[in-house]
ZADO-1210 file (C-alpha; in nm, 4 decimals, padded with zeros to 6 digits):
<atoms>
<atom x="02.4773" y="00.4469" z="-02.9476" code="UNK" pos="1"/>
<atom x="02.0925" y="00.2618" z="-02.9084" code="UNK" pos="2"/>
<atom x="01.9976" y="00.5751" z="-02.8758" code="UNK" pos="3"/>
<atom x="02.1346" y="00.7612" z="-03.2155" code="UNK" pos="4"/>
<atom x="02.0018" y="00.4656" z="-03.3936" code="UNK" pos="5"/>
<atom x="01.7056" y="00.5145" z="-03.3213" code="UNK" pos="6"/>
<atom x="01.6902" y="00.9082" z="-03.3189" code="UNK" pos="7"/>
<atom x="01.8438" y="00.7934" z="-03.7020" code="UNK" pos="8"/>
<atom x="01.5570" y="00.5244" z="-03.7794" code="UNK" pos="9"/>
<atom x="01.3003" y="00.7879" z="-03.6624" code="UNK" pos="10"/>
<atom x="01.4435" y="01.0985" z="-03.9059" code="UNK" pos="11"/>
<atom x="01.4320" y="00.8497" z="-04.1773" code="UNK" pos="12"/>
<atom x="01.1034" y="00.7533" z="-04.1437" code="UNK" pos="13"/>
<atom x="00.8960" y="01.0221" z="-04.0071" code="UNK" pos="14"/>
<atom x="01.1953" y="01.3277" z="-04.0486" code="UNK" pos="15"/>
<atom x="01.2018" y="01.3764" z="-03.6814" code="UNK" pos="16"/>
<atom x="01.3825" y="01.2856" z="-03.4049" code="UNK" pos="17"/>
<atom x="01.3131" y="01.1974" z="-03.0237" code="UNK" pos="18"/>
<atom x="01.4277" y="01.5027" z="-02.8371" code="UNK" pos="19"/>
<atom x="01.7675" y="01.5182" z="-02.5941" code="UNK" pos="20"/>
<atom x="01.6633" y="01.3791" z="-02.2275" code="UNK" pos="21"/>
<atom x="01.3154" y="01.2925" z="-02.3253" code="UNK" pos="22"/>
<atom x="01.0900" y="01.1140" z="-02.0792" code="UNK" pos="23"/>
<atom x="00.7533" y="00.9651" z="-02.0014" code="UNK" pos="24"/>
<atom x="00.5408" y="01.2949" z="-01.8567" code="UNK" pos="25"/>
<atom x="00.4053" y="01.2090" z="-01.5159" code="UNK" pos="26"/>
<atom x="00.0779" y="01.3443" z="-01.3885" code="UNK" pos="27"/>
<atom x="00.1137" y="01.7128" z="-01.1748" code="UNK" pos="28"/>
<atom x="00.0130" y="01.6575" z="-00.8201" code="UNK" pos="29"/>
<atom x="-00.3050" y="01.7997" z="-00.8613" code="UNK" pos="30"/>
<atom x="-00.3998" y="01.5124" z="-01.1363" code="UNK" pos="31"/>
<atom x="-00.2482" y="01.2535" z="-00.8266" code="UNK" pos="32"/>
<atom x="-00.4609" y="01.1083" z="-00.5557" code="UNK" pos="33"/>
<atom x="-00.3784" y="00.9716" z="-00.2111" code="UNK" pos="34"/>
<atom x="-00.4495" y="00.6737" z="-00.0196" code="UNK" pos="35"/>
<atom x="-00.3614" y="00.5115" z="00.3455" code="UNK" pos="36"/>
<atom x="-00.4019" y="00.1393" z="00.4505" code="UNK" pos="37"/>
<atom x="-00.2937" y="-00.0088" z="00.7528" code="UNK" pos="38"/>
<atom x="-00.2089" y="-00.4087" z="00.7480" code="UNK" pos="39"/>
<atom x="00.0460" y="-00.5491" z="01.0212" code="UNK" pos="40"/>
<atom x="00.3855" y="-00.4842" z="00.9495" code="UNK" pos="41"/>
<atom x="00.4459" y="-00.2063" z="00.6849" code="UNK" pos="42"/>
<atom x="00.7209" y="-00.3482" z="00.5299" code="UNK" pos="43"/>
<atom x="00.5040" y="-00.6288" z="00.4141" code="UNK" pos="44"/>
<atom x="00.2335" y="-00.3696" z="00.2894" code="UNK" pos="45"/>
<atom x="00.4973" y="-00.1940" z="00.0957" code="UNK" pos="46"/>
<atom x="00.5821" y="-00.4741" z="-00.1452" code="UNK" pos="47"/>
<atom x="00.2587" y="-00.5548" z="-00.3354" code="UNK" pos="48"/>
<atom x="00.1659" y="-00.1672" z="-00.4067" code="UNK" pos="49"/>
<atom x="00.5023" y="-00.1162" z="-00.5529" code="UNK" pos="50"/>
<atom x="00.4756" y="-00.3479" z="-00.8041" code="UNK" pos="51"/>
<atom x="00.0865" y="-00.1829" z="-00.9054" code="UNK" pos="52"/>
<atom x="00.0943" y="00.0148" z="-01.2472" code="UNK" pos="53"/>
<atom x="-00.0540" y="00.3493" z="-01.2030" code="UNK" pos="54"/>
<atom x="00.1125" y="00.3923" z="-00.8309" code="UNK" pos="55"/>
<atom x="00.3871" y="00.6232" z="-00.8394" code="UNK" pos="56"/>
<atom x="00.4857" y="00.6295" z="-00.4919" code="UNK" pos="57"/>
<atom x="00.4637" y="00.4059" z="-00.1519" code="UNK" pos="58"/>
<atom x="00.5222" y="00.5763" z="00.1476" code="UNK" pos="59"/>
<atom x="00.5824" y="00.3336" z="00.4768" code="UNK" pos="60"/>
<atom x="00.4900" y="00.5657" z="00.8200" code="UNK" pos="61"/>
<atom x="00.2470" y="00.5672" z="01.0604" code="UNK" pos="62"/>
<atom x="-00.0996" y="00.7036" z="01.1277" code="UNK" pos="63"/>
<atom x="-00.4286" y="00.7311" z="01.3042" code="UNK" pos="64"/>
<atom x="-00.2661" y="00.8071" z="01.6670" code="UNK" pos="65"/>
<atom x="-00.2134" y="01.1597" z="01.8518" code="UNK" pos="66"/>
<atom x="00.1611" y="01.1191" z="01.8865" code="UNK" pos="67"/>
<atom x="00.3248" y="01.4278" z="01.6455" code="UNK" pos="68"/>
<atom x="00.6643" y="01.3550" z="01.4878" code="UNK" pos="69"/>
<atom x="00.6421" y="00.9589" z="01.6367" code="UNK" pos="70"/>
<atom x="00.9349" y="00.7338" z="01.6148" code="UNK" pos="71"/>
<atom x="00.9475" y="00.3810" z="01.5210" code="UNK" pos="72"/>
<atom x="01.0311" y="00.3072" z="01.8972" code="UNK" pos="73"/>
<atom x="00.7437" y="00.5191" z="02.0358" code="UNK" pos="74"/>
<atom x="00.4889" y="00.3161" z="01.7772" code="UNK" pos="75"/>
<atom x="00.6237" y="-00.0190" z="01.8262" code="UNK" pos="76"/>
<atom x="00.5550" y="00.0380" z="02.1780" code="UNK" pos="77"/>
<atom x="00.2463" y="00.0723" z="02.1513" code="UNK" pos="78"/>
<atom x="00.1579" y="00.3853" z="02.3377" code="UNK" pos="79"/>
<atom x="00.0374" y="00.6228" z="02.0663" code="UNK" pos="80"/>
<atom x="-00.2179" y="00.5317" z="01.9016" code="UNK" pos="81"/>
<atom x="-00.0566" y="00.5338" z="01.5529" code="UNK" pos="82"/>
<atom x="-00.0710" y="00.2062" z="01.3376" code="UNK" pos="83"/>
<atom x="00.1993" y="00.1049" z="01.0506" code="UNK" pos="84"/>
<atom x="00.0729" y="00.1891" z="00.7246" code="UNK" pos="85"/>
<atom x="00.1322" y="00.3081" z="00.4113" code="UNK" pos="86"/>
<atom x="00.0310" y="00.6154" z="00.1929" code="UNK" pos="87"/>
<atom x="00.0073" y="00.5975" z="-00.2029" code="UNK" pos="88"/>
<atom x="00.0254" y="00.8699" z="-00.4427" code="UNK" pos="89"/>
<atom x="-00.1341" y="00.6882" z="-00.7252" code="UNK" pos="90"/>
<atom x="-00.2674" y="00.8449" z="-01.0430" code="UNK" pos="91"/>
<atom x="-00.6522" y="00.7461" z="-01.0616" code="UNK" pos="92"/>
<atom x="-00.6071" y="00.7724" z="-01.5015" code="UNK" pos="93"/>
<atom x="-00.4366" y="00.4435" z="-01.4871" code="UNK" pos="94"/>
<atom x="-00.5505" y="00.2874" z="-01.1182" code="UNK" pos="95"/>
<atom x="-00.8603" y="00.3449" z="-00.9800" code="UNK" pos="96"/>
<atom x="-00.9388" y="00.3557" z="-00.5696" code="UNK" pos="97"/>
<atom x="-01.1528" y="00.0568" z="-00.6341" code="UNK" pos="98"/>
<atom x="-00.8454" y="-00.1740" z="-00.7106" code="UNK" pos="99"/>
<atom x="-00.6366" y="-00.0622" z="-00.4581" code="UNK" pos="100"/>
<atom x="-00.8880" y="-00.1600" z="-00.1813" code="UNK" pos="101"/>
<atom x="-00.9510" y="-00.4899" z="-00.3680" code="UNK" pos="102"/>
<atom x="-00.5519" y="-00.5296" z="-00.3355" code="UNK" pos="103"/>
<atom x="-00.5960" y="-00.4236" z="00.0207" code="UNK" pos="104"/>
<atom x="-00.7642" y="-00.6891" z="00.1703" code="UNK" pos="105"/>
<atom x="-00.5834" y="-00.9747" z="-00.0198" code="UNK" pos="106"/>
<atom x="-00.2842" y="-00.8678" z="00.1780" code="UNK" pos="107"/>
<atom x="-00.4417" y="-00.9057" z="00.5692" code="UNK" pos="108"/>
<atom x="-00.6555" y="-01.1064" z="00.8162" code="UNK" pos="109"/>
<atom x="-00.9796" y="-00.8698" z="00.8028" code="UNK" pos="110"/>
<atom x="-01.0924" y="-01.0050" z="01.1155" code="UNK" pos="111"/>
<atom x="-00.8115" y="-01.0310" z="01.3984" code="UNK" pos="112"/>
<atom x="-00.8915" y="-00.6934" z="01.5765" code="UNK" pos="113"/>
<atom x="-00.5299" y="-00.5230" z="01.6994" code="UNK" pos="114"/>
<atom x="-00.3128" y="-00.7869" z="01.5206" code="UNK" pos="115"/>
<atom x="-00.1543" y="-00.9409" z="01.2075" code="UNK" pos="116"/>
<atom x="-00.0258" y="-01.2641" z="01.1662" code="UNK" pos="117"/>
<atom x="00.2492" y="-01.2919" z="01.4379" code="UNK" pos="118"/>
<atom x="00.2593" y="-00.8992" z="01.5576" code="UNK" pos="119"/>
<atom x="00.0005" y="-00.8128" z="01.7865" code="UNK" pos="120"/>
<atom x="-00.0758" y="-00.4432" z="01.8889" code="UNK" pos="121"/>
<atom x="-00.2743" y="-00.2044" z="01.8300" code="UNK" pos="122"/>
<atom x="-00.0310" y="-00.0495" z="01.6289" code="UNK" pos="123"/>
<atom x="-00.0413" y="-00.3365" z="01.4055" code="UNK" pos="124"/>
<atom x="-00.4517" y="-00.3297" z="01.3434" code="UNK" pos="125"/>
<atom x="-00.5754" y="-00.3028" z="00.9846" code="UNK" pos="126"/>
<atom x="-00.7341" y="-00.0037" z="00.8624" code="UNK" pos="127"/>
<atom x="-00.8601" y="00.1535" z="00.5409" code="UNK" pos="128"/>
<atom x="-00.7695" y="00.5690" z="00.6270" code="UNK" pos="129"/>
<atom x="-01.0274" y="00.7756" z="00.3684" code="UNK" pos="130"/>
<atom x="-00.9375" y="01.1133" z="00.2520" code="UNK" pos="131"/>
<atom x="-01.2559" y="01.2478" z="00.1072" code="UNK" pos="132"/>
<atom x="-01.6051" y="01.0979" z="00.1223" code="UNK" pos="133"/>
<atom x="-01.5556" y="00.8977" z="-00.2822" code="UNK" pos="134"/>
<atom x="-01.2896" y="00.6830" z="-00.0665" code="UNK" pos="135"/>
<atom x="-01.4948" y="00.6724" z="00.2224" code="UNK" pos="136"/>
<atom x="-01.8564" y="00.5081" z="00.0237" code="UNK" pos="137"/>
<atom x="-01.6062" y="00.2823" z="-00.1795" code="UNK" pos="138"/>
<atom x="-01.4537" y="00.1408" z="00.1155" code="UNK" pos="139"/>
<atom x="-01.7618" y="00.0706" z="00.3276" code="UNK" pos="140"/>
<atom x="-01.9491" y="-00.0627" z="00.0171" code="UNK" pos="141"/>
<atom x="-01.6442" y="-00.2834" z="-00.0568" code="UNK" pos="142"/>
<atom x="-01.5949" y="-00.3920" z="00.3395" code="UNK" pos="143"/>
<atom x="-01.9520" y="-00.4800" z="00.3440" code="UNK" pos="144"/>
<atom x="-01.9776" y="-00.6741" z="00.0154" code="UNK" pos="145"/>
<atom x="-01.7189" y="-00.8793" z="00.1826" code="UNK" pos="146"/>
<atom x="-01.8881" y="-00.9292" z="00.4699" code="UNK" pos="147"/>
<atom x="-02.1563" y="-01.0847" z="00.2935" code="UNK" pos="148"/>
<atom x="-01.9806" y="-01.2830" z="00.0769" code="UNK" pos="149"/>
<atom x="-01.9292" y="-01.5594" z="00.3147" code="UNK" pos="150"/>
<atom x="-01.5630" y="-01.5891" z="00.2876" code="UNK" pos="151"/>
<atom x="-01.4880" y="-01.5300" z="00.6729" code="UNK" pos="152"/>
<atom x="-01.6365" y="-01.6994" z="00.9661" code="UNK" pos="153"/>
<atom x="-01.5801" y="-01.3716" z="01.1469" code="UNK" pos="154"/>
<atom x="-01.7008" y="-01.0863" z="01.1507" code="UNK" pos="155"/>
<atom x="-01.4939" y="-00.7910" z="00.9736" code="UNK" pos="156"/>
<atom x="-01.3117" y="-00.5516" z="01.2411" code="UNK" pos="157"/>
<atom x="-01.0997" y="-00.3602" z="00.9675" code="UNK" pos="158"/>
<atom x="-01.1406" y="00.0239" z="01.0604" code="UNK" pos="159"/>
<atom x="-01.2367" y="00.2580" z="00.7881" code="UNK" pos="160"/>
<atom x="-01.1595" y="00.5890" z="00.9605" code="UNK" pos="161"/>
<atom x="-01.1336" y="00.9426" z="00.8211" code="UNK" pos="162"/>
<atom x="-00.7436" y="01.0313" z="00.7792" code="UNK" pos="163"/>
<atom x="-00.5513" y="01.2398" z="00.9806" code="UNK" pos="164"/>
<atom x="-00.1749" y="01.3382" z="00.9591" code="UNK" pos="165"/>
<atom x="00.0440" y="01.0909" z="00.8135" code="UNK" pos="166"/>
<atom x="00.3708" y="01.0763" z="00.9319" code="UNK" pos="167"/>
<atom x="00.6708" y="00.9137" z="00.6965" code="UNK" pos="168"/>
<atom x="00.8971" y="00.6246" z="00.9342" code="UNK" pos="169"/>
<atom x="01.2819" y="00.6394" z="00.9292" code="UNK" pos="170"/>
<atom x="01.4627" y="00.6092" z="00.5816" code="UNK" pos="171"/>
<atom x="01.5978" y="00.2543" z="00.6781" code="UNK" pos="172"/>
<atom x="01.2639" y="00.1478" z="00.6342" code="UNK" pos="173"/>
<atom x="01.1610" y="00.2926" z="00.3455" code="UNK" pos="174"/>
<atom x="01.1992" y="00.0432" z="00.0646" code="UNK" pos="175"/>
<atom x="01.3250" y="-00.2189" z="00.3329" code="UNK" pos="176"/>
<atom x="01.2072" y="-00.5261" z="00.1184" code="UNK" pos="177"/>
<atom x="01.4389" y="-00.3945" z="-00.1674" code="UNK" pos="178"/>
<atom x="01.7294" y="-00.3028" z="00.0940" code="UNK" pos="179"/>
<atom x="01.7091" y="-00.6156" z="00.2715" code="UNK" pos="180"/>
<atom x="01.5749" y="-00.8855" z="00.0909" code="UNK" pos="181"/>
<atom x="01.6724" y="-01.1935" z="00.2911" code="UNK" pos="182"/>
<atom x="01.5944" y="-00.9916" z="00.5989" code="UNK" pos="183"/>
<atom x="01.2886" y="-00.9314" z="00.4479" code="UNK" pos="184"/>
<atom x="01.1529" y="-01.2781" z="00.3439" code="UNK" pos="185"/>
<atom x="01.2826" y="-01.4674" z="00.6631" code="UNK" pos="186"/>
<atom x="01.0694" y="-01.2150" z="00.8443" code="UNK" pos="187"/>
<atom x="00.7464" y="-01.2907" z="00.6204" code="UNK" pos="188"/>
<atom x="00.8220" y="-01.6543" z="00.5965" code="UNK" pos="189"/>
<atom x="00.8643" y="-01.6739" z="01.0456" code="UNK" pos="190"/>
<atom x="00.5388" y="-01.4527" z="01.0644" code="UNK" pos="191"/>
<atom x="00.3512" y="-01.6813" z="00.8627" code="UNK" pos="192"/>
<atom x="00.2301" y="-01.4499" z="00.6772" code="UNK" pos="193"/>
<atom x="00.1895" y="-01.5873" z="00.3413" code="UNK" pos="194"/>
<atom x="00.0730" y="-01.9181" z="00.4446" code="UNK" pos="195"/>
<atom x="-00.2066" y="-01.7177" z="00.6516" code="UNK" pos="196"/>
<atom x="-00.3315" y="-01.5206" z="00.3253" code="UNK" pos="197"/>
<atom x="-00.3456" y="-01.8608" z="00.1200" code="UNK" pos="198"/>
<atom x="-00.5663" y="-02.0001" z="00.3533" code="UNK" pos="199"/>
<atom x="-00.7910" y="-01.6998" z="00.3755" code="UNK" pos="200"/>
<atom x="-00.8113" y="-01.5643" z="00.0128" code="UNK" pos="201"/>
<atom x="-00.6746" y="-01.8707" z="-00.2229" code="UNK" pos="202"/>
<atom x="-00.6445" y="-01.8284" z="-00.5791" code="UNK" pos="203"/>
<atom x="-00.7994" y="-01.4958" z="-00.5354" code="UNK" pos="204"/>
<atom x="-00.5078" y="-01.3539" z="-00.3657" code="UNK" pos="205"/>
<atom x="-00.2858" y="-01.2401" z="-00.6483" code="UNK" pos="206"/>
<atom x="-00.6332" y="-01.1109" z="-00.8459" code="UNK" pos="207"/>
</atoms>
């Protein structure tokens, strides 16, 4: 009904008509762009990127080991190298690389080397994983900018590391925040993890 008044208001006005099954057009996947960022648990990294305008997709999986085809069990073990992360698909028209990394580190410790929060691992390290060598200079120059902003008493251990093969995690964790909400914010809330990020990044955090 909303939507033959409108088609109605429209023919009055300007004698047309919005088209049967119309929708936004989304970008073609050449017009896309990826990017990878480890930070502690991925469900936790998940959350703040889906809520970015201009990111179309968030991918929760793991990365950066030598493991092929590795299994949530196999990672959280610790014996393959991979760490949790996530991979965007993000259209660079509306959201440039630039804010994503600044998003990035509001969201971890930079300088706890194979740990976040309460998970400790090296499967749980921070990274920034490039995918050509535009990511590569913004990420340095933003990691060392940081650096020398004085923010940290520590030095900054967050790898920035050329990506390999990304590998998507089980579909129960896909989306988990969404699936399991109270699951999800006891978790957060008994890892400390927003009480951590406060501390480090303040009013900044959510900028």
């Amino acid at each position: 009904m909303l939507k033959q008044l409108i088609n109605g208001i429209l023919l009055c006005i300007w004698g047309f008509a919005v088209p049967a099954g119309a929708q936004e057009t989304k970008p073609s996947a050449a017009a896309t762009e990826r990017a990878i960022f480890a930070g502690g648990c991925f469900w936790c990294m998940e959350a703040p990127f889906d809520k970015i305008p201009g990111v179309l997709e968030v991918t929760v999986g793991y990365t950066g080991g030598t493991k092929e085809n590795p299994t949530y069990k196999e990672v959280s073990a610790g014996r393959t190298g991979h760490a949790e992360a996530v991979e965007l698909v993000f259209d660079p028209k509306r959201v440039s690389y630039e804010k994503l990394v600044h998003i990035f580190w509001r969201q971890i410790d930079p300088t706890t080397p194979n740990a976040q929060f309460c998970d400790h691992g090296s499967q749980y390290r921070s990274g920034i994983f490039y995918v050509n060598e535009d990511q590569r200079k913004v990420a340095e120059a933003s990691k060392e900018e940081l650096q020398k902003s004085g923010r940290f008493k520590g030095r900054i251990v967050t790898e920035i590391t050329k990506a390999g093969r990304f590998y998507a995690a089980e579909d129960y964790h896909q989306q988990y925040y969404k699936k399991n909400p109270l699951r999800y914010k006891y978790y957060r809330y008994r890892c400390g993890r927003d009480k951590v990020l406060d501390s480090l990044w303040g009013s900044s955090r959510e900028k």
